[in-house]
C-alpha positions in Angstrom: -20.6 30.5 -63.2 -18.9 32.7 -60.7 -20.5 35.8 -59.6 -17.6 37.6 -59.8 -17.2 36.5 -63.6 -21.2 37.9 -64.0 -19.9 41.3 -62.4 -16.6 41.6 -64.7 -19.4 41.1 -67.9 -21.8 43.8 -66.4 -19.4 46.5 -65.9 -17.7 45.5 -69.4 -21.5 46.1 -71.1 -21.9 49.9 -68.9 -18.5 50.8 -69.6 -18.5 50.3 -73.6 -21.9 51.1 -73.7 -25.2 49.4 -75.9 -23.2 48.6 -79.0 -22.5 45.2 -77.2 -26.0 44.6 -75.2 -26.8 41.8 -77.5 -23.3 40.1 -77.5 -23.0 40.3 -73.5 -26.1 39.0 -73.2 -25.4 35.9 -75.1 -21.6 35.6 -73.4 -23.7 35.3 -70.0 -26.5 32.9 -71.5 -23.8 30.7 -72.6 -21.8 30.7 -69.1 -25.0 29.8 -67.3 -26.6 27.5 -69.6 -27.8 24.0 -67.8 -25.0 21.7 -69.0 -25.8 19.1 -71.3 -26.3 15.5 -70.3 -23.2 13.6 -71.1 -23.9 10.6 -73.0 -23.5 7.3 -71.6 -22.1 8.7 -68.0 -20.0 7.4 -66.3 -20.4 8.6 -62.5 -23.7 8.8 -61.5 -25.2 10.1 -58.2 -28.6 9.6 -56.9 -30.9 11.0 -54.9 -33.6 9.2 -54.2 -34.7 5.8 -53.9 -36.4 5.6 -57.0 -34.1 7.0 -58.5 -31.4 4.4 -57.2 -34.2 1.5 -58.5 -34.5 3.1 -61.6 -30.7 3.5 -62.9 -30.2 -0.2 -61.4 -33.3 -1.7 -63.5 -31.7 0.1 -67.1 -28.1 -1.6 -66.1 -26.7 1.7 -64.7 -25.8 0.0 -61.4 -22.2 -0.1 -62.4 -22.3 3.9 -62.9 -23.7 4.7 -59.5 -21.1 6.0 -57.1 -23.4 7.9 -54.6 -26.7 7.3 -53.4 -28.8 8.4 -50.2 -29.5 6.9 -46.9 -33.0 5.7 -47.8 -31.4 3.6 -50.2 -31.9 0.0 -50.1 -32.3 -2.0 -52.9 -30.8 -3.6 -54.8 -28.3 -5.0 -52.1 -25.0 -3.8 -53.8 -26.1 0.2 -53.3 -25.9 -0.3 -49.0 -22.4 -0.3 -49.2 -22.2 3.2 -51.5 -20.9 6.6 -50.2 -24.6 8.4 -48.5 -24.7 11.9 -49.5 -28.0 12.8 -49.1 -30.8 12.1 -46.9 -34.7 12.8 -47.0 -34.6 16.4 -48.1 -31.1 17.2 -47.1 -28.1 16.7 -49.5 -24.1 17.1 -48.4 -22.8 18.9 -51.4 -19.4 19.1 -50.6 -19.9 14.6 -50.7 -21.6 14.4 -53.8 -18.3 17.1 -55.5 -15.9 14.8 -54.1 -17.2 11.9 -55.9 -16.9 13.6 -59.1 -19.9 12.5 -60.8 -20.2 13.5 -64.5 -24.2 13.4 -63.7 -26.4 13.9 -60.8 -30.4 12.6 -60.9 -33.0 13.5 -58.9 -36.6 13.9 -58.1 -38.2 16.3 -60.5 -39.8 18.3 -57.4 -36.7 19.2 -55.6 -36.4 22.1 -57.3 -34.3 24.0 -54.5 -31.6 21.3 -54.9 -31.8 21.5 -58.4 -31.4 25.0 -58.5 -27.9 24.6 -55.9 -26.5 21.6 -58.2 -26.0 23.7 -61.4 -25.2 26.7 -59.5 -21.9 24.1 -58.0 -21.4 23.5 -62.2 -23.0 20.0 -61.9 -24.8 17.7 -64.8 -27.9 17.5 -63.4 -31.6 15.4 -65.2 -34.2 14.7 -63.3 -36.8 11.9 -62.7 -40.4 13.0 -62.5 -42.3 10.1 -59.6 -45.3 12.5 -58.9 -47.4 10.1 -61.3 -47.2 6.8 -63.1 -47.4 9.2 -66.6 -45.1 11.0 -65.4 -43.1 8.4 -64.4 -42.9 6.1 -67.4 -42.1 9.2 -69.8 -38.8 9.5 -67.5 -37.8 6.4 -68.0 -37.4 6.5 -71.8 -35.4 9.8 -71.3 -33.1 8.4 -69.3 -33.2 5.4 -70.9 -31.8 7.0 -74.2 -30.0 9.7 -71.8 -28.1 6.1 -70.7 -27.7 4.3 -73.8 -30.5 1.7 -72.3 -33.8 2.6 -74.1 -34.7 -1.2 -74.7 -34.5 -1.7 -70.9 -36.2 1.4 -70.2 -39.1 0.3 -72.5 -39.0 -3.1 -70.8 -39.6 -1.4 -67.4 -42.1 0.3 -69.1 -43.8 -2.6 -70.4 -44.4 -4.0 -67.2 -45.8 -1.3 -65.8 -48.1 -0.8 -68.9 -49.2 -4.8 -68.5 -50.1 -4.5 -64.9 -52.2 -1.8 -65.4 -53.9 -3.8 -68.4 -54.5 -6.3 -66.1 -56.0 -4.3 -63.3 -58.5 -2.6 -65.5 -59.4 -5.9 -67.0 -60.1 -7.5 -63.2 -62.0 -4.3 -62.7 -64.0 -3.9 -65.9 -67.7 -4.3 -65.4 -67.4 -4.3 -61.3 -68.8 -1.4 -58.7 -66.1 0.9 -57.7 -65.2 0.4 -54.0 -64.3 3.3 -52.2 -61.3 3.0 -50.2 -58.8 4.6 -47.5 -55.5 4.6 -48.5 -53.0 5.0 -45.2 -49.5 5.6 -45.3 -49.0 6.2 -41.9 -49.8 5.4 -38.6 -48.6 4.2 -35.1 -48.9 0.9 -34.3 -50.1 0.5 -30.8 -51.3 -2.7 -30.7 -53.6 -1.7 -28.4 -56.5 -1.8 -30.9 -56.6 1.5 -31.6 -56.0 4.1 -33.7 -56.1 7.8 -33.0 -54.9 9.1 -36.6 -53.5 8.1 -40.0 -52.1 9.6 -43.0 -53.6 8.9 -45.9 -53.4 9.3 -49.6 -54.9 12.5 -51.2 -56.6 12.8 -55.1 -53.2 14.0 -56.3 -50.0 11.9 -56.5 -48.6 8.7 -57.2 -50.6 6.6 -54.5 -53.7 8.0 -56.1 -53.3 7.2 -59.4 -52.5 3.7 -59.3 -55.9 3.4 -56.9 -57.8 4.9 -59.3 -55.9 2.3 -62.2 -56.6 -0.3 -59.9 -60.0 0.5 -60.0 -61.0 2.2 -56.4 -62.5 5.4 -55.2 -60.6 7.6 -53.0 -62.6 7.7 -49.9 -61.2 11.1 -49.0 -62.1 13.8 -51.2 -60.6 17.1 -50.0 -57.8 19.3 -50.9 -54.7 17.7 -49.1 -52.2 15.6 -50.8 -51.7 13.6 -47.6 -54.2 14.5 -45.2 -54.2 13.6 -41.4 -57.7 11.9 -40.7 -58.8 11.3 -36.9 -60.3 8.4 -35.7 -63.9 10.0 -36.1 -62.8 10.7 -39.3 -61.9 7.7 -40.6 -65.5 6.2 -39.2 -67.4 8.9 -41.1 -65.6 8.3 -44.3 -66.7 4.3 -43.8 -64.6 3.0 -46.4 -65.1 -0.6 -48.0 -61.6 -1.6 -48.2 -58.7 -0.3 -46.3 -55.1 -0.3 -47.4 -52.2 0.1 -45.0 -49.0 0.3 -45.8 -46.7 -0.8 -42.9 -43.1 -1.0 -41.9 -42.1 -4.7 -42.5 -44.3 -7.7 -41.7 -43.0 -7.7 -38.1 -46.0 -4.4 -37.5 -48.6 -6.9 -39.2 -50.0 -8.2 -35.9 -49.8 -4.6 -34.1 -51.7 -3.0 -37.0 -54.6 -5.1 -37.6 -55.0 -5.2 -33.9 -55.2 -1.4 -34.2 -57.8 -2.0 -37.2 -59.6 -4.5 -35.2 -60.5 -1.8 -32.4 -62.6 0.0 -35.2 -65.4 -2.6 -36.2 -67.6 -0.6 -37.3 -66.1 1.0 -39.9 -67.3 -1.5 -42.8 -64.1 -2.4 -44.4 -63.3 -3.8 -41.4 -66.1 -5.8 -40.4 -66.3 -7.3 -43.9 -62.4 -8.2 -43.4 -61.0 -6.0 -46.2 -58.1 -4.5 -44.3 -55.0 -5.2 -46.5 -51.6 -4.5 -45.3 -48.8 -4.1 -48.1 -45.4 -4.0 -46.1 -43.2 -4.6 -48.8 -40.4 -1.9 -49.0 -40.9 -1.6 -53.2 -44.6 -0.6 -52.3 -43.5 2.7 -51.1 -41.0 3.5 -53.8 -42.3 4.7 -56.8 -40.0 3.0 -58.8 -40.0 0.4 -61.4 -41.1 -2.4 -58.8 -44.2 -0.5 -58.3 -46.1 -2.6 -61.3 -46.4 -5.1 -57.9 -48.1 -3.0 -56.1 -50.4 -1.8 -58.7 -51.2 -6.4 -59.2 -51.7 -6.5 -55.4 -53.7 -3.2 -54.5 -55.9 -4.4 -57.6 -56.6 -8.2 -56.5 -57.2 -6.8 -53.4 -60.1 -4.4 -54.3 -61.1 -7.1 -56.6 -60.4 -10.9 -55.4 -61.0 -13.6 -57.7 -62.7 -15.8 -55.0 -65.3 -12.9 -54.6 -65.9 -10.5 -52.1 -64.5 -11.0 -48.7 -61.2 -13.4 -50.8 -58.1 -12.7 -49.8 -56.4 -10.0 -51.8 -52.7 -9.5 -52.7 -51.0 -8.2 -49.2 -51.9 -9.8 -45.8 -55.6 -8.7 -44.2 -57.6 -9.2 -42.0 
């Protein structure tokens, strides 16, 4: 709704006075309303990787006509119109491609707010948990016309997280550093990672899998020194890395901090698969892998489900 079309209301209201308070009020409700999904759309725009994954694993590839520059799978989205990047979006691209709706991450609400206020169809897709997560799916499955894929994608995710807390059942909890970032020197050593906080995505599916967050404190994705990480002494370490061409250069890295016990019992596991860092509906992989990796069959010490030490 234009301003200007807000202004011509509230001078309408002073001029003829209260009589009409209640019926002005509902004329401007109505003109800024959220717009209702469409059903079955039929230009779709996304923005965000898992959001991309998601609308391609219900059958909406077909629909998608805009995605972000962080989108990569499947294949077919590379050669869609980028509108967006990381945080930023081009608004003036995702109007020209006229889609009827627009999904996104349930956090950006700042780019939410800008959508409607260009008069777009906007739903959103909430990755800040795996609950979270899986209740999105059905609503845009049904939002979609593809509930029974939606509910398959579900499934999945439901069975690997069966399994894990099967493989865990009856077993001491290991605590362990989860690292999202860090630069790979190769020079064995490390000066400072990210790693995963207690809230989130990354956290939950640890604690599914059937691990302890080493780190404890406040921060969603805290930066931990070197001295740090030795203090925390976690039993198994999981890095997730760039592509298996960083393998050598990180564990190199890991190998310069021996005595830190996950790595001198050889329980560094690097996961450098591009799905592992999408919270998408390939993530029931990751959740099979960081579990046989806290809990190998072969016993402690095994080999785990990404590449180690």
């Amino acid at each position: 709704m234009s301003t200007r079309l807000v202004n011509i209301l509230v001078l309408v209201l002073f001029l003829v006075g209260l009589p009409l308070t209640v019926m002005a009020h509902s004329a401007i409700s109505a003109l800024t309303a959220p717009r209702p999904v469409p059903v079955a759309p039929k230009r779709v725009v996304s923005l965000a990787p898992s959001v991309t994954e998601t609308l391609f694993a219900l059958g909406q590839g077909g629909t998608v006509v805009g995605v972000t520059g962080y989108c990569r799978f499947p294949p077919e989205v590379l050669d869609l119109p980028k509108v967006a990047g990381f945080t930023d979006i081009n608004y003036e691209a995702v109007l020209r491609l006229r889609p009827d709706l627009v999904v996104l991450p349930v956090d950006k609400t700042a780019n939410l707010h800008e959508l409607g206020r260009l008069g777009l169809t906007t739903m959103t897709l909430d990755t800040r948990d795996l609950t979270g997560y899986m209740a999105s799916l059905v609503t845009l499955g049904e939002a979609t016309g593809s509930l029974r894929l939606a509910e398959g994608v579900v499934g999945r995710l439901e069975g690997s997280i069966a399994a894990a807390g099967r493989r865990a059942q009856g077993q001491a909890r290991p605590r362990v550093l989860f690292s999202v970032m860090h630069s790979y020197q190769g020079f064995g050593y490390i000066a400072e990672i990210t790693a995963v906080g207690q809230d989130g995505f990354f956290s939950q599916m640890l604690d599914l899998a059937g691990g302890i967050n080493v780190y404890q404190g406040p921060l969603s994705f805290p930066k931990l020194s070197r001295e740090a990480i030795m203090t925390l002494n976690p039993d198994v370490i999981v890095d997730l890395i760039q592509g298996t061409e960083q393998s050598d250069l990180a564990l190199a890295d890991w190998r310069g901090l021996g005595n830190v016990k996950a790595v001198a019992d050889g329980r560094v596991f690097l996961f450098s698969d591009e799905s592992d860092t999408v919270p998408g509906p390939r993530i029931y992989r990751t959740i099979d892998k960081l579990s046989r990796s806290l809990f190998p069959e072969e016993g402690p010490g095994g080999q785990g489900g990404g590449a180690g030490l």
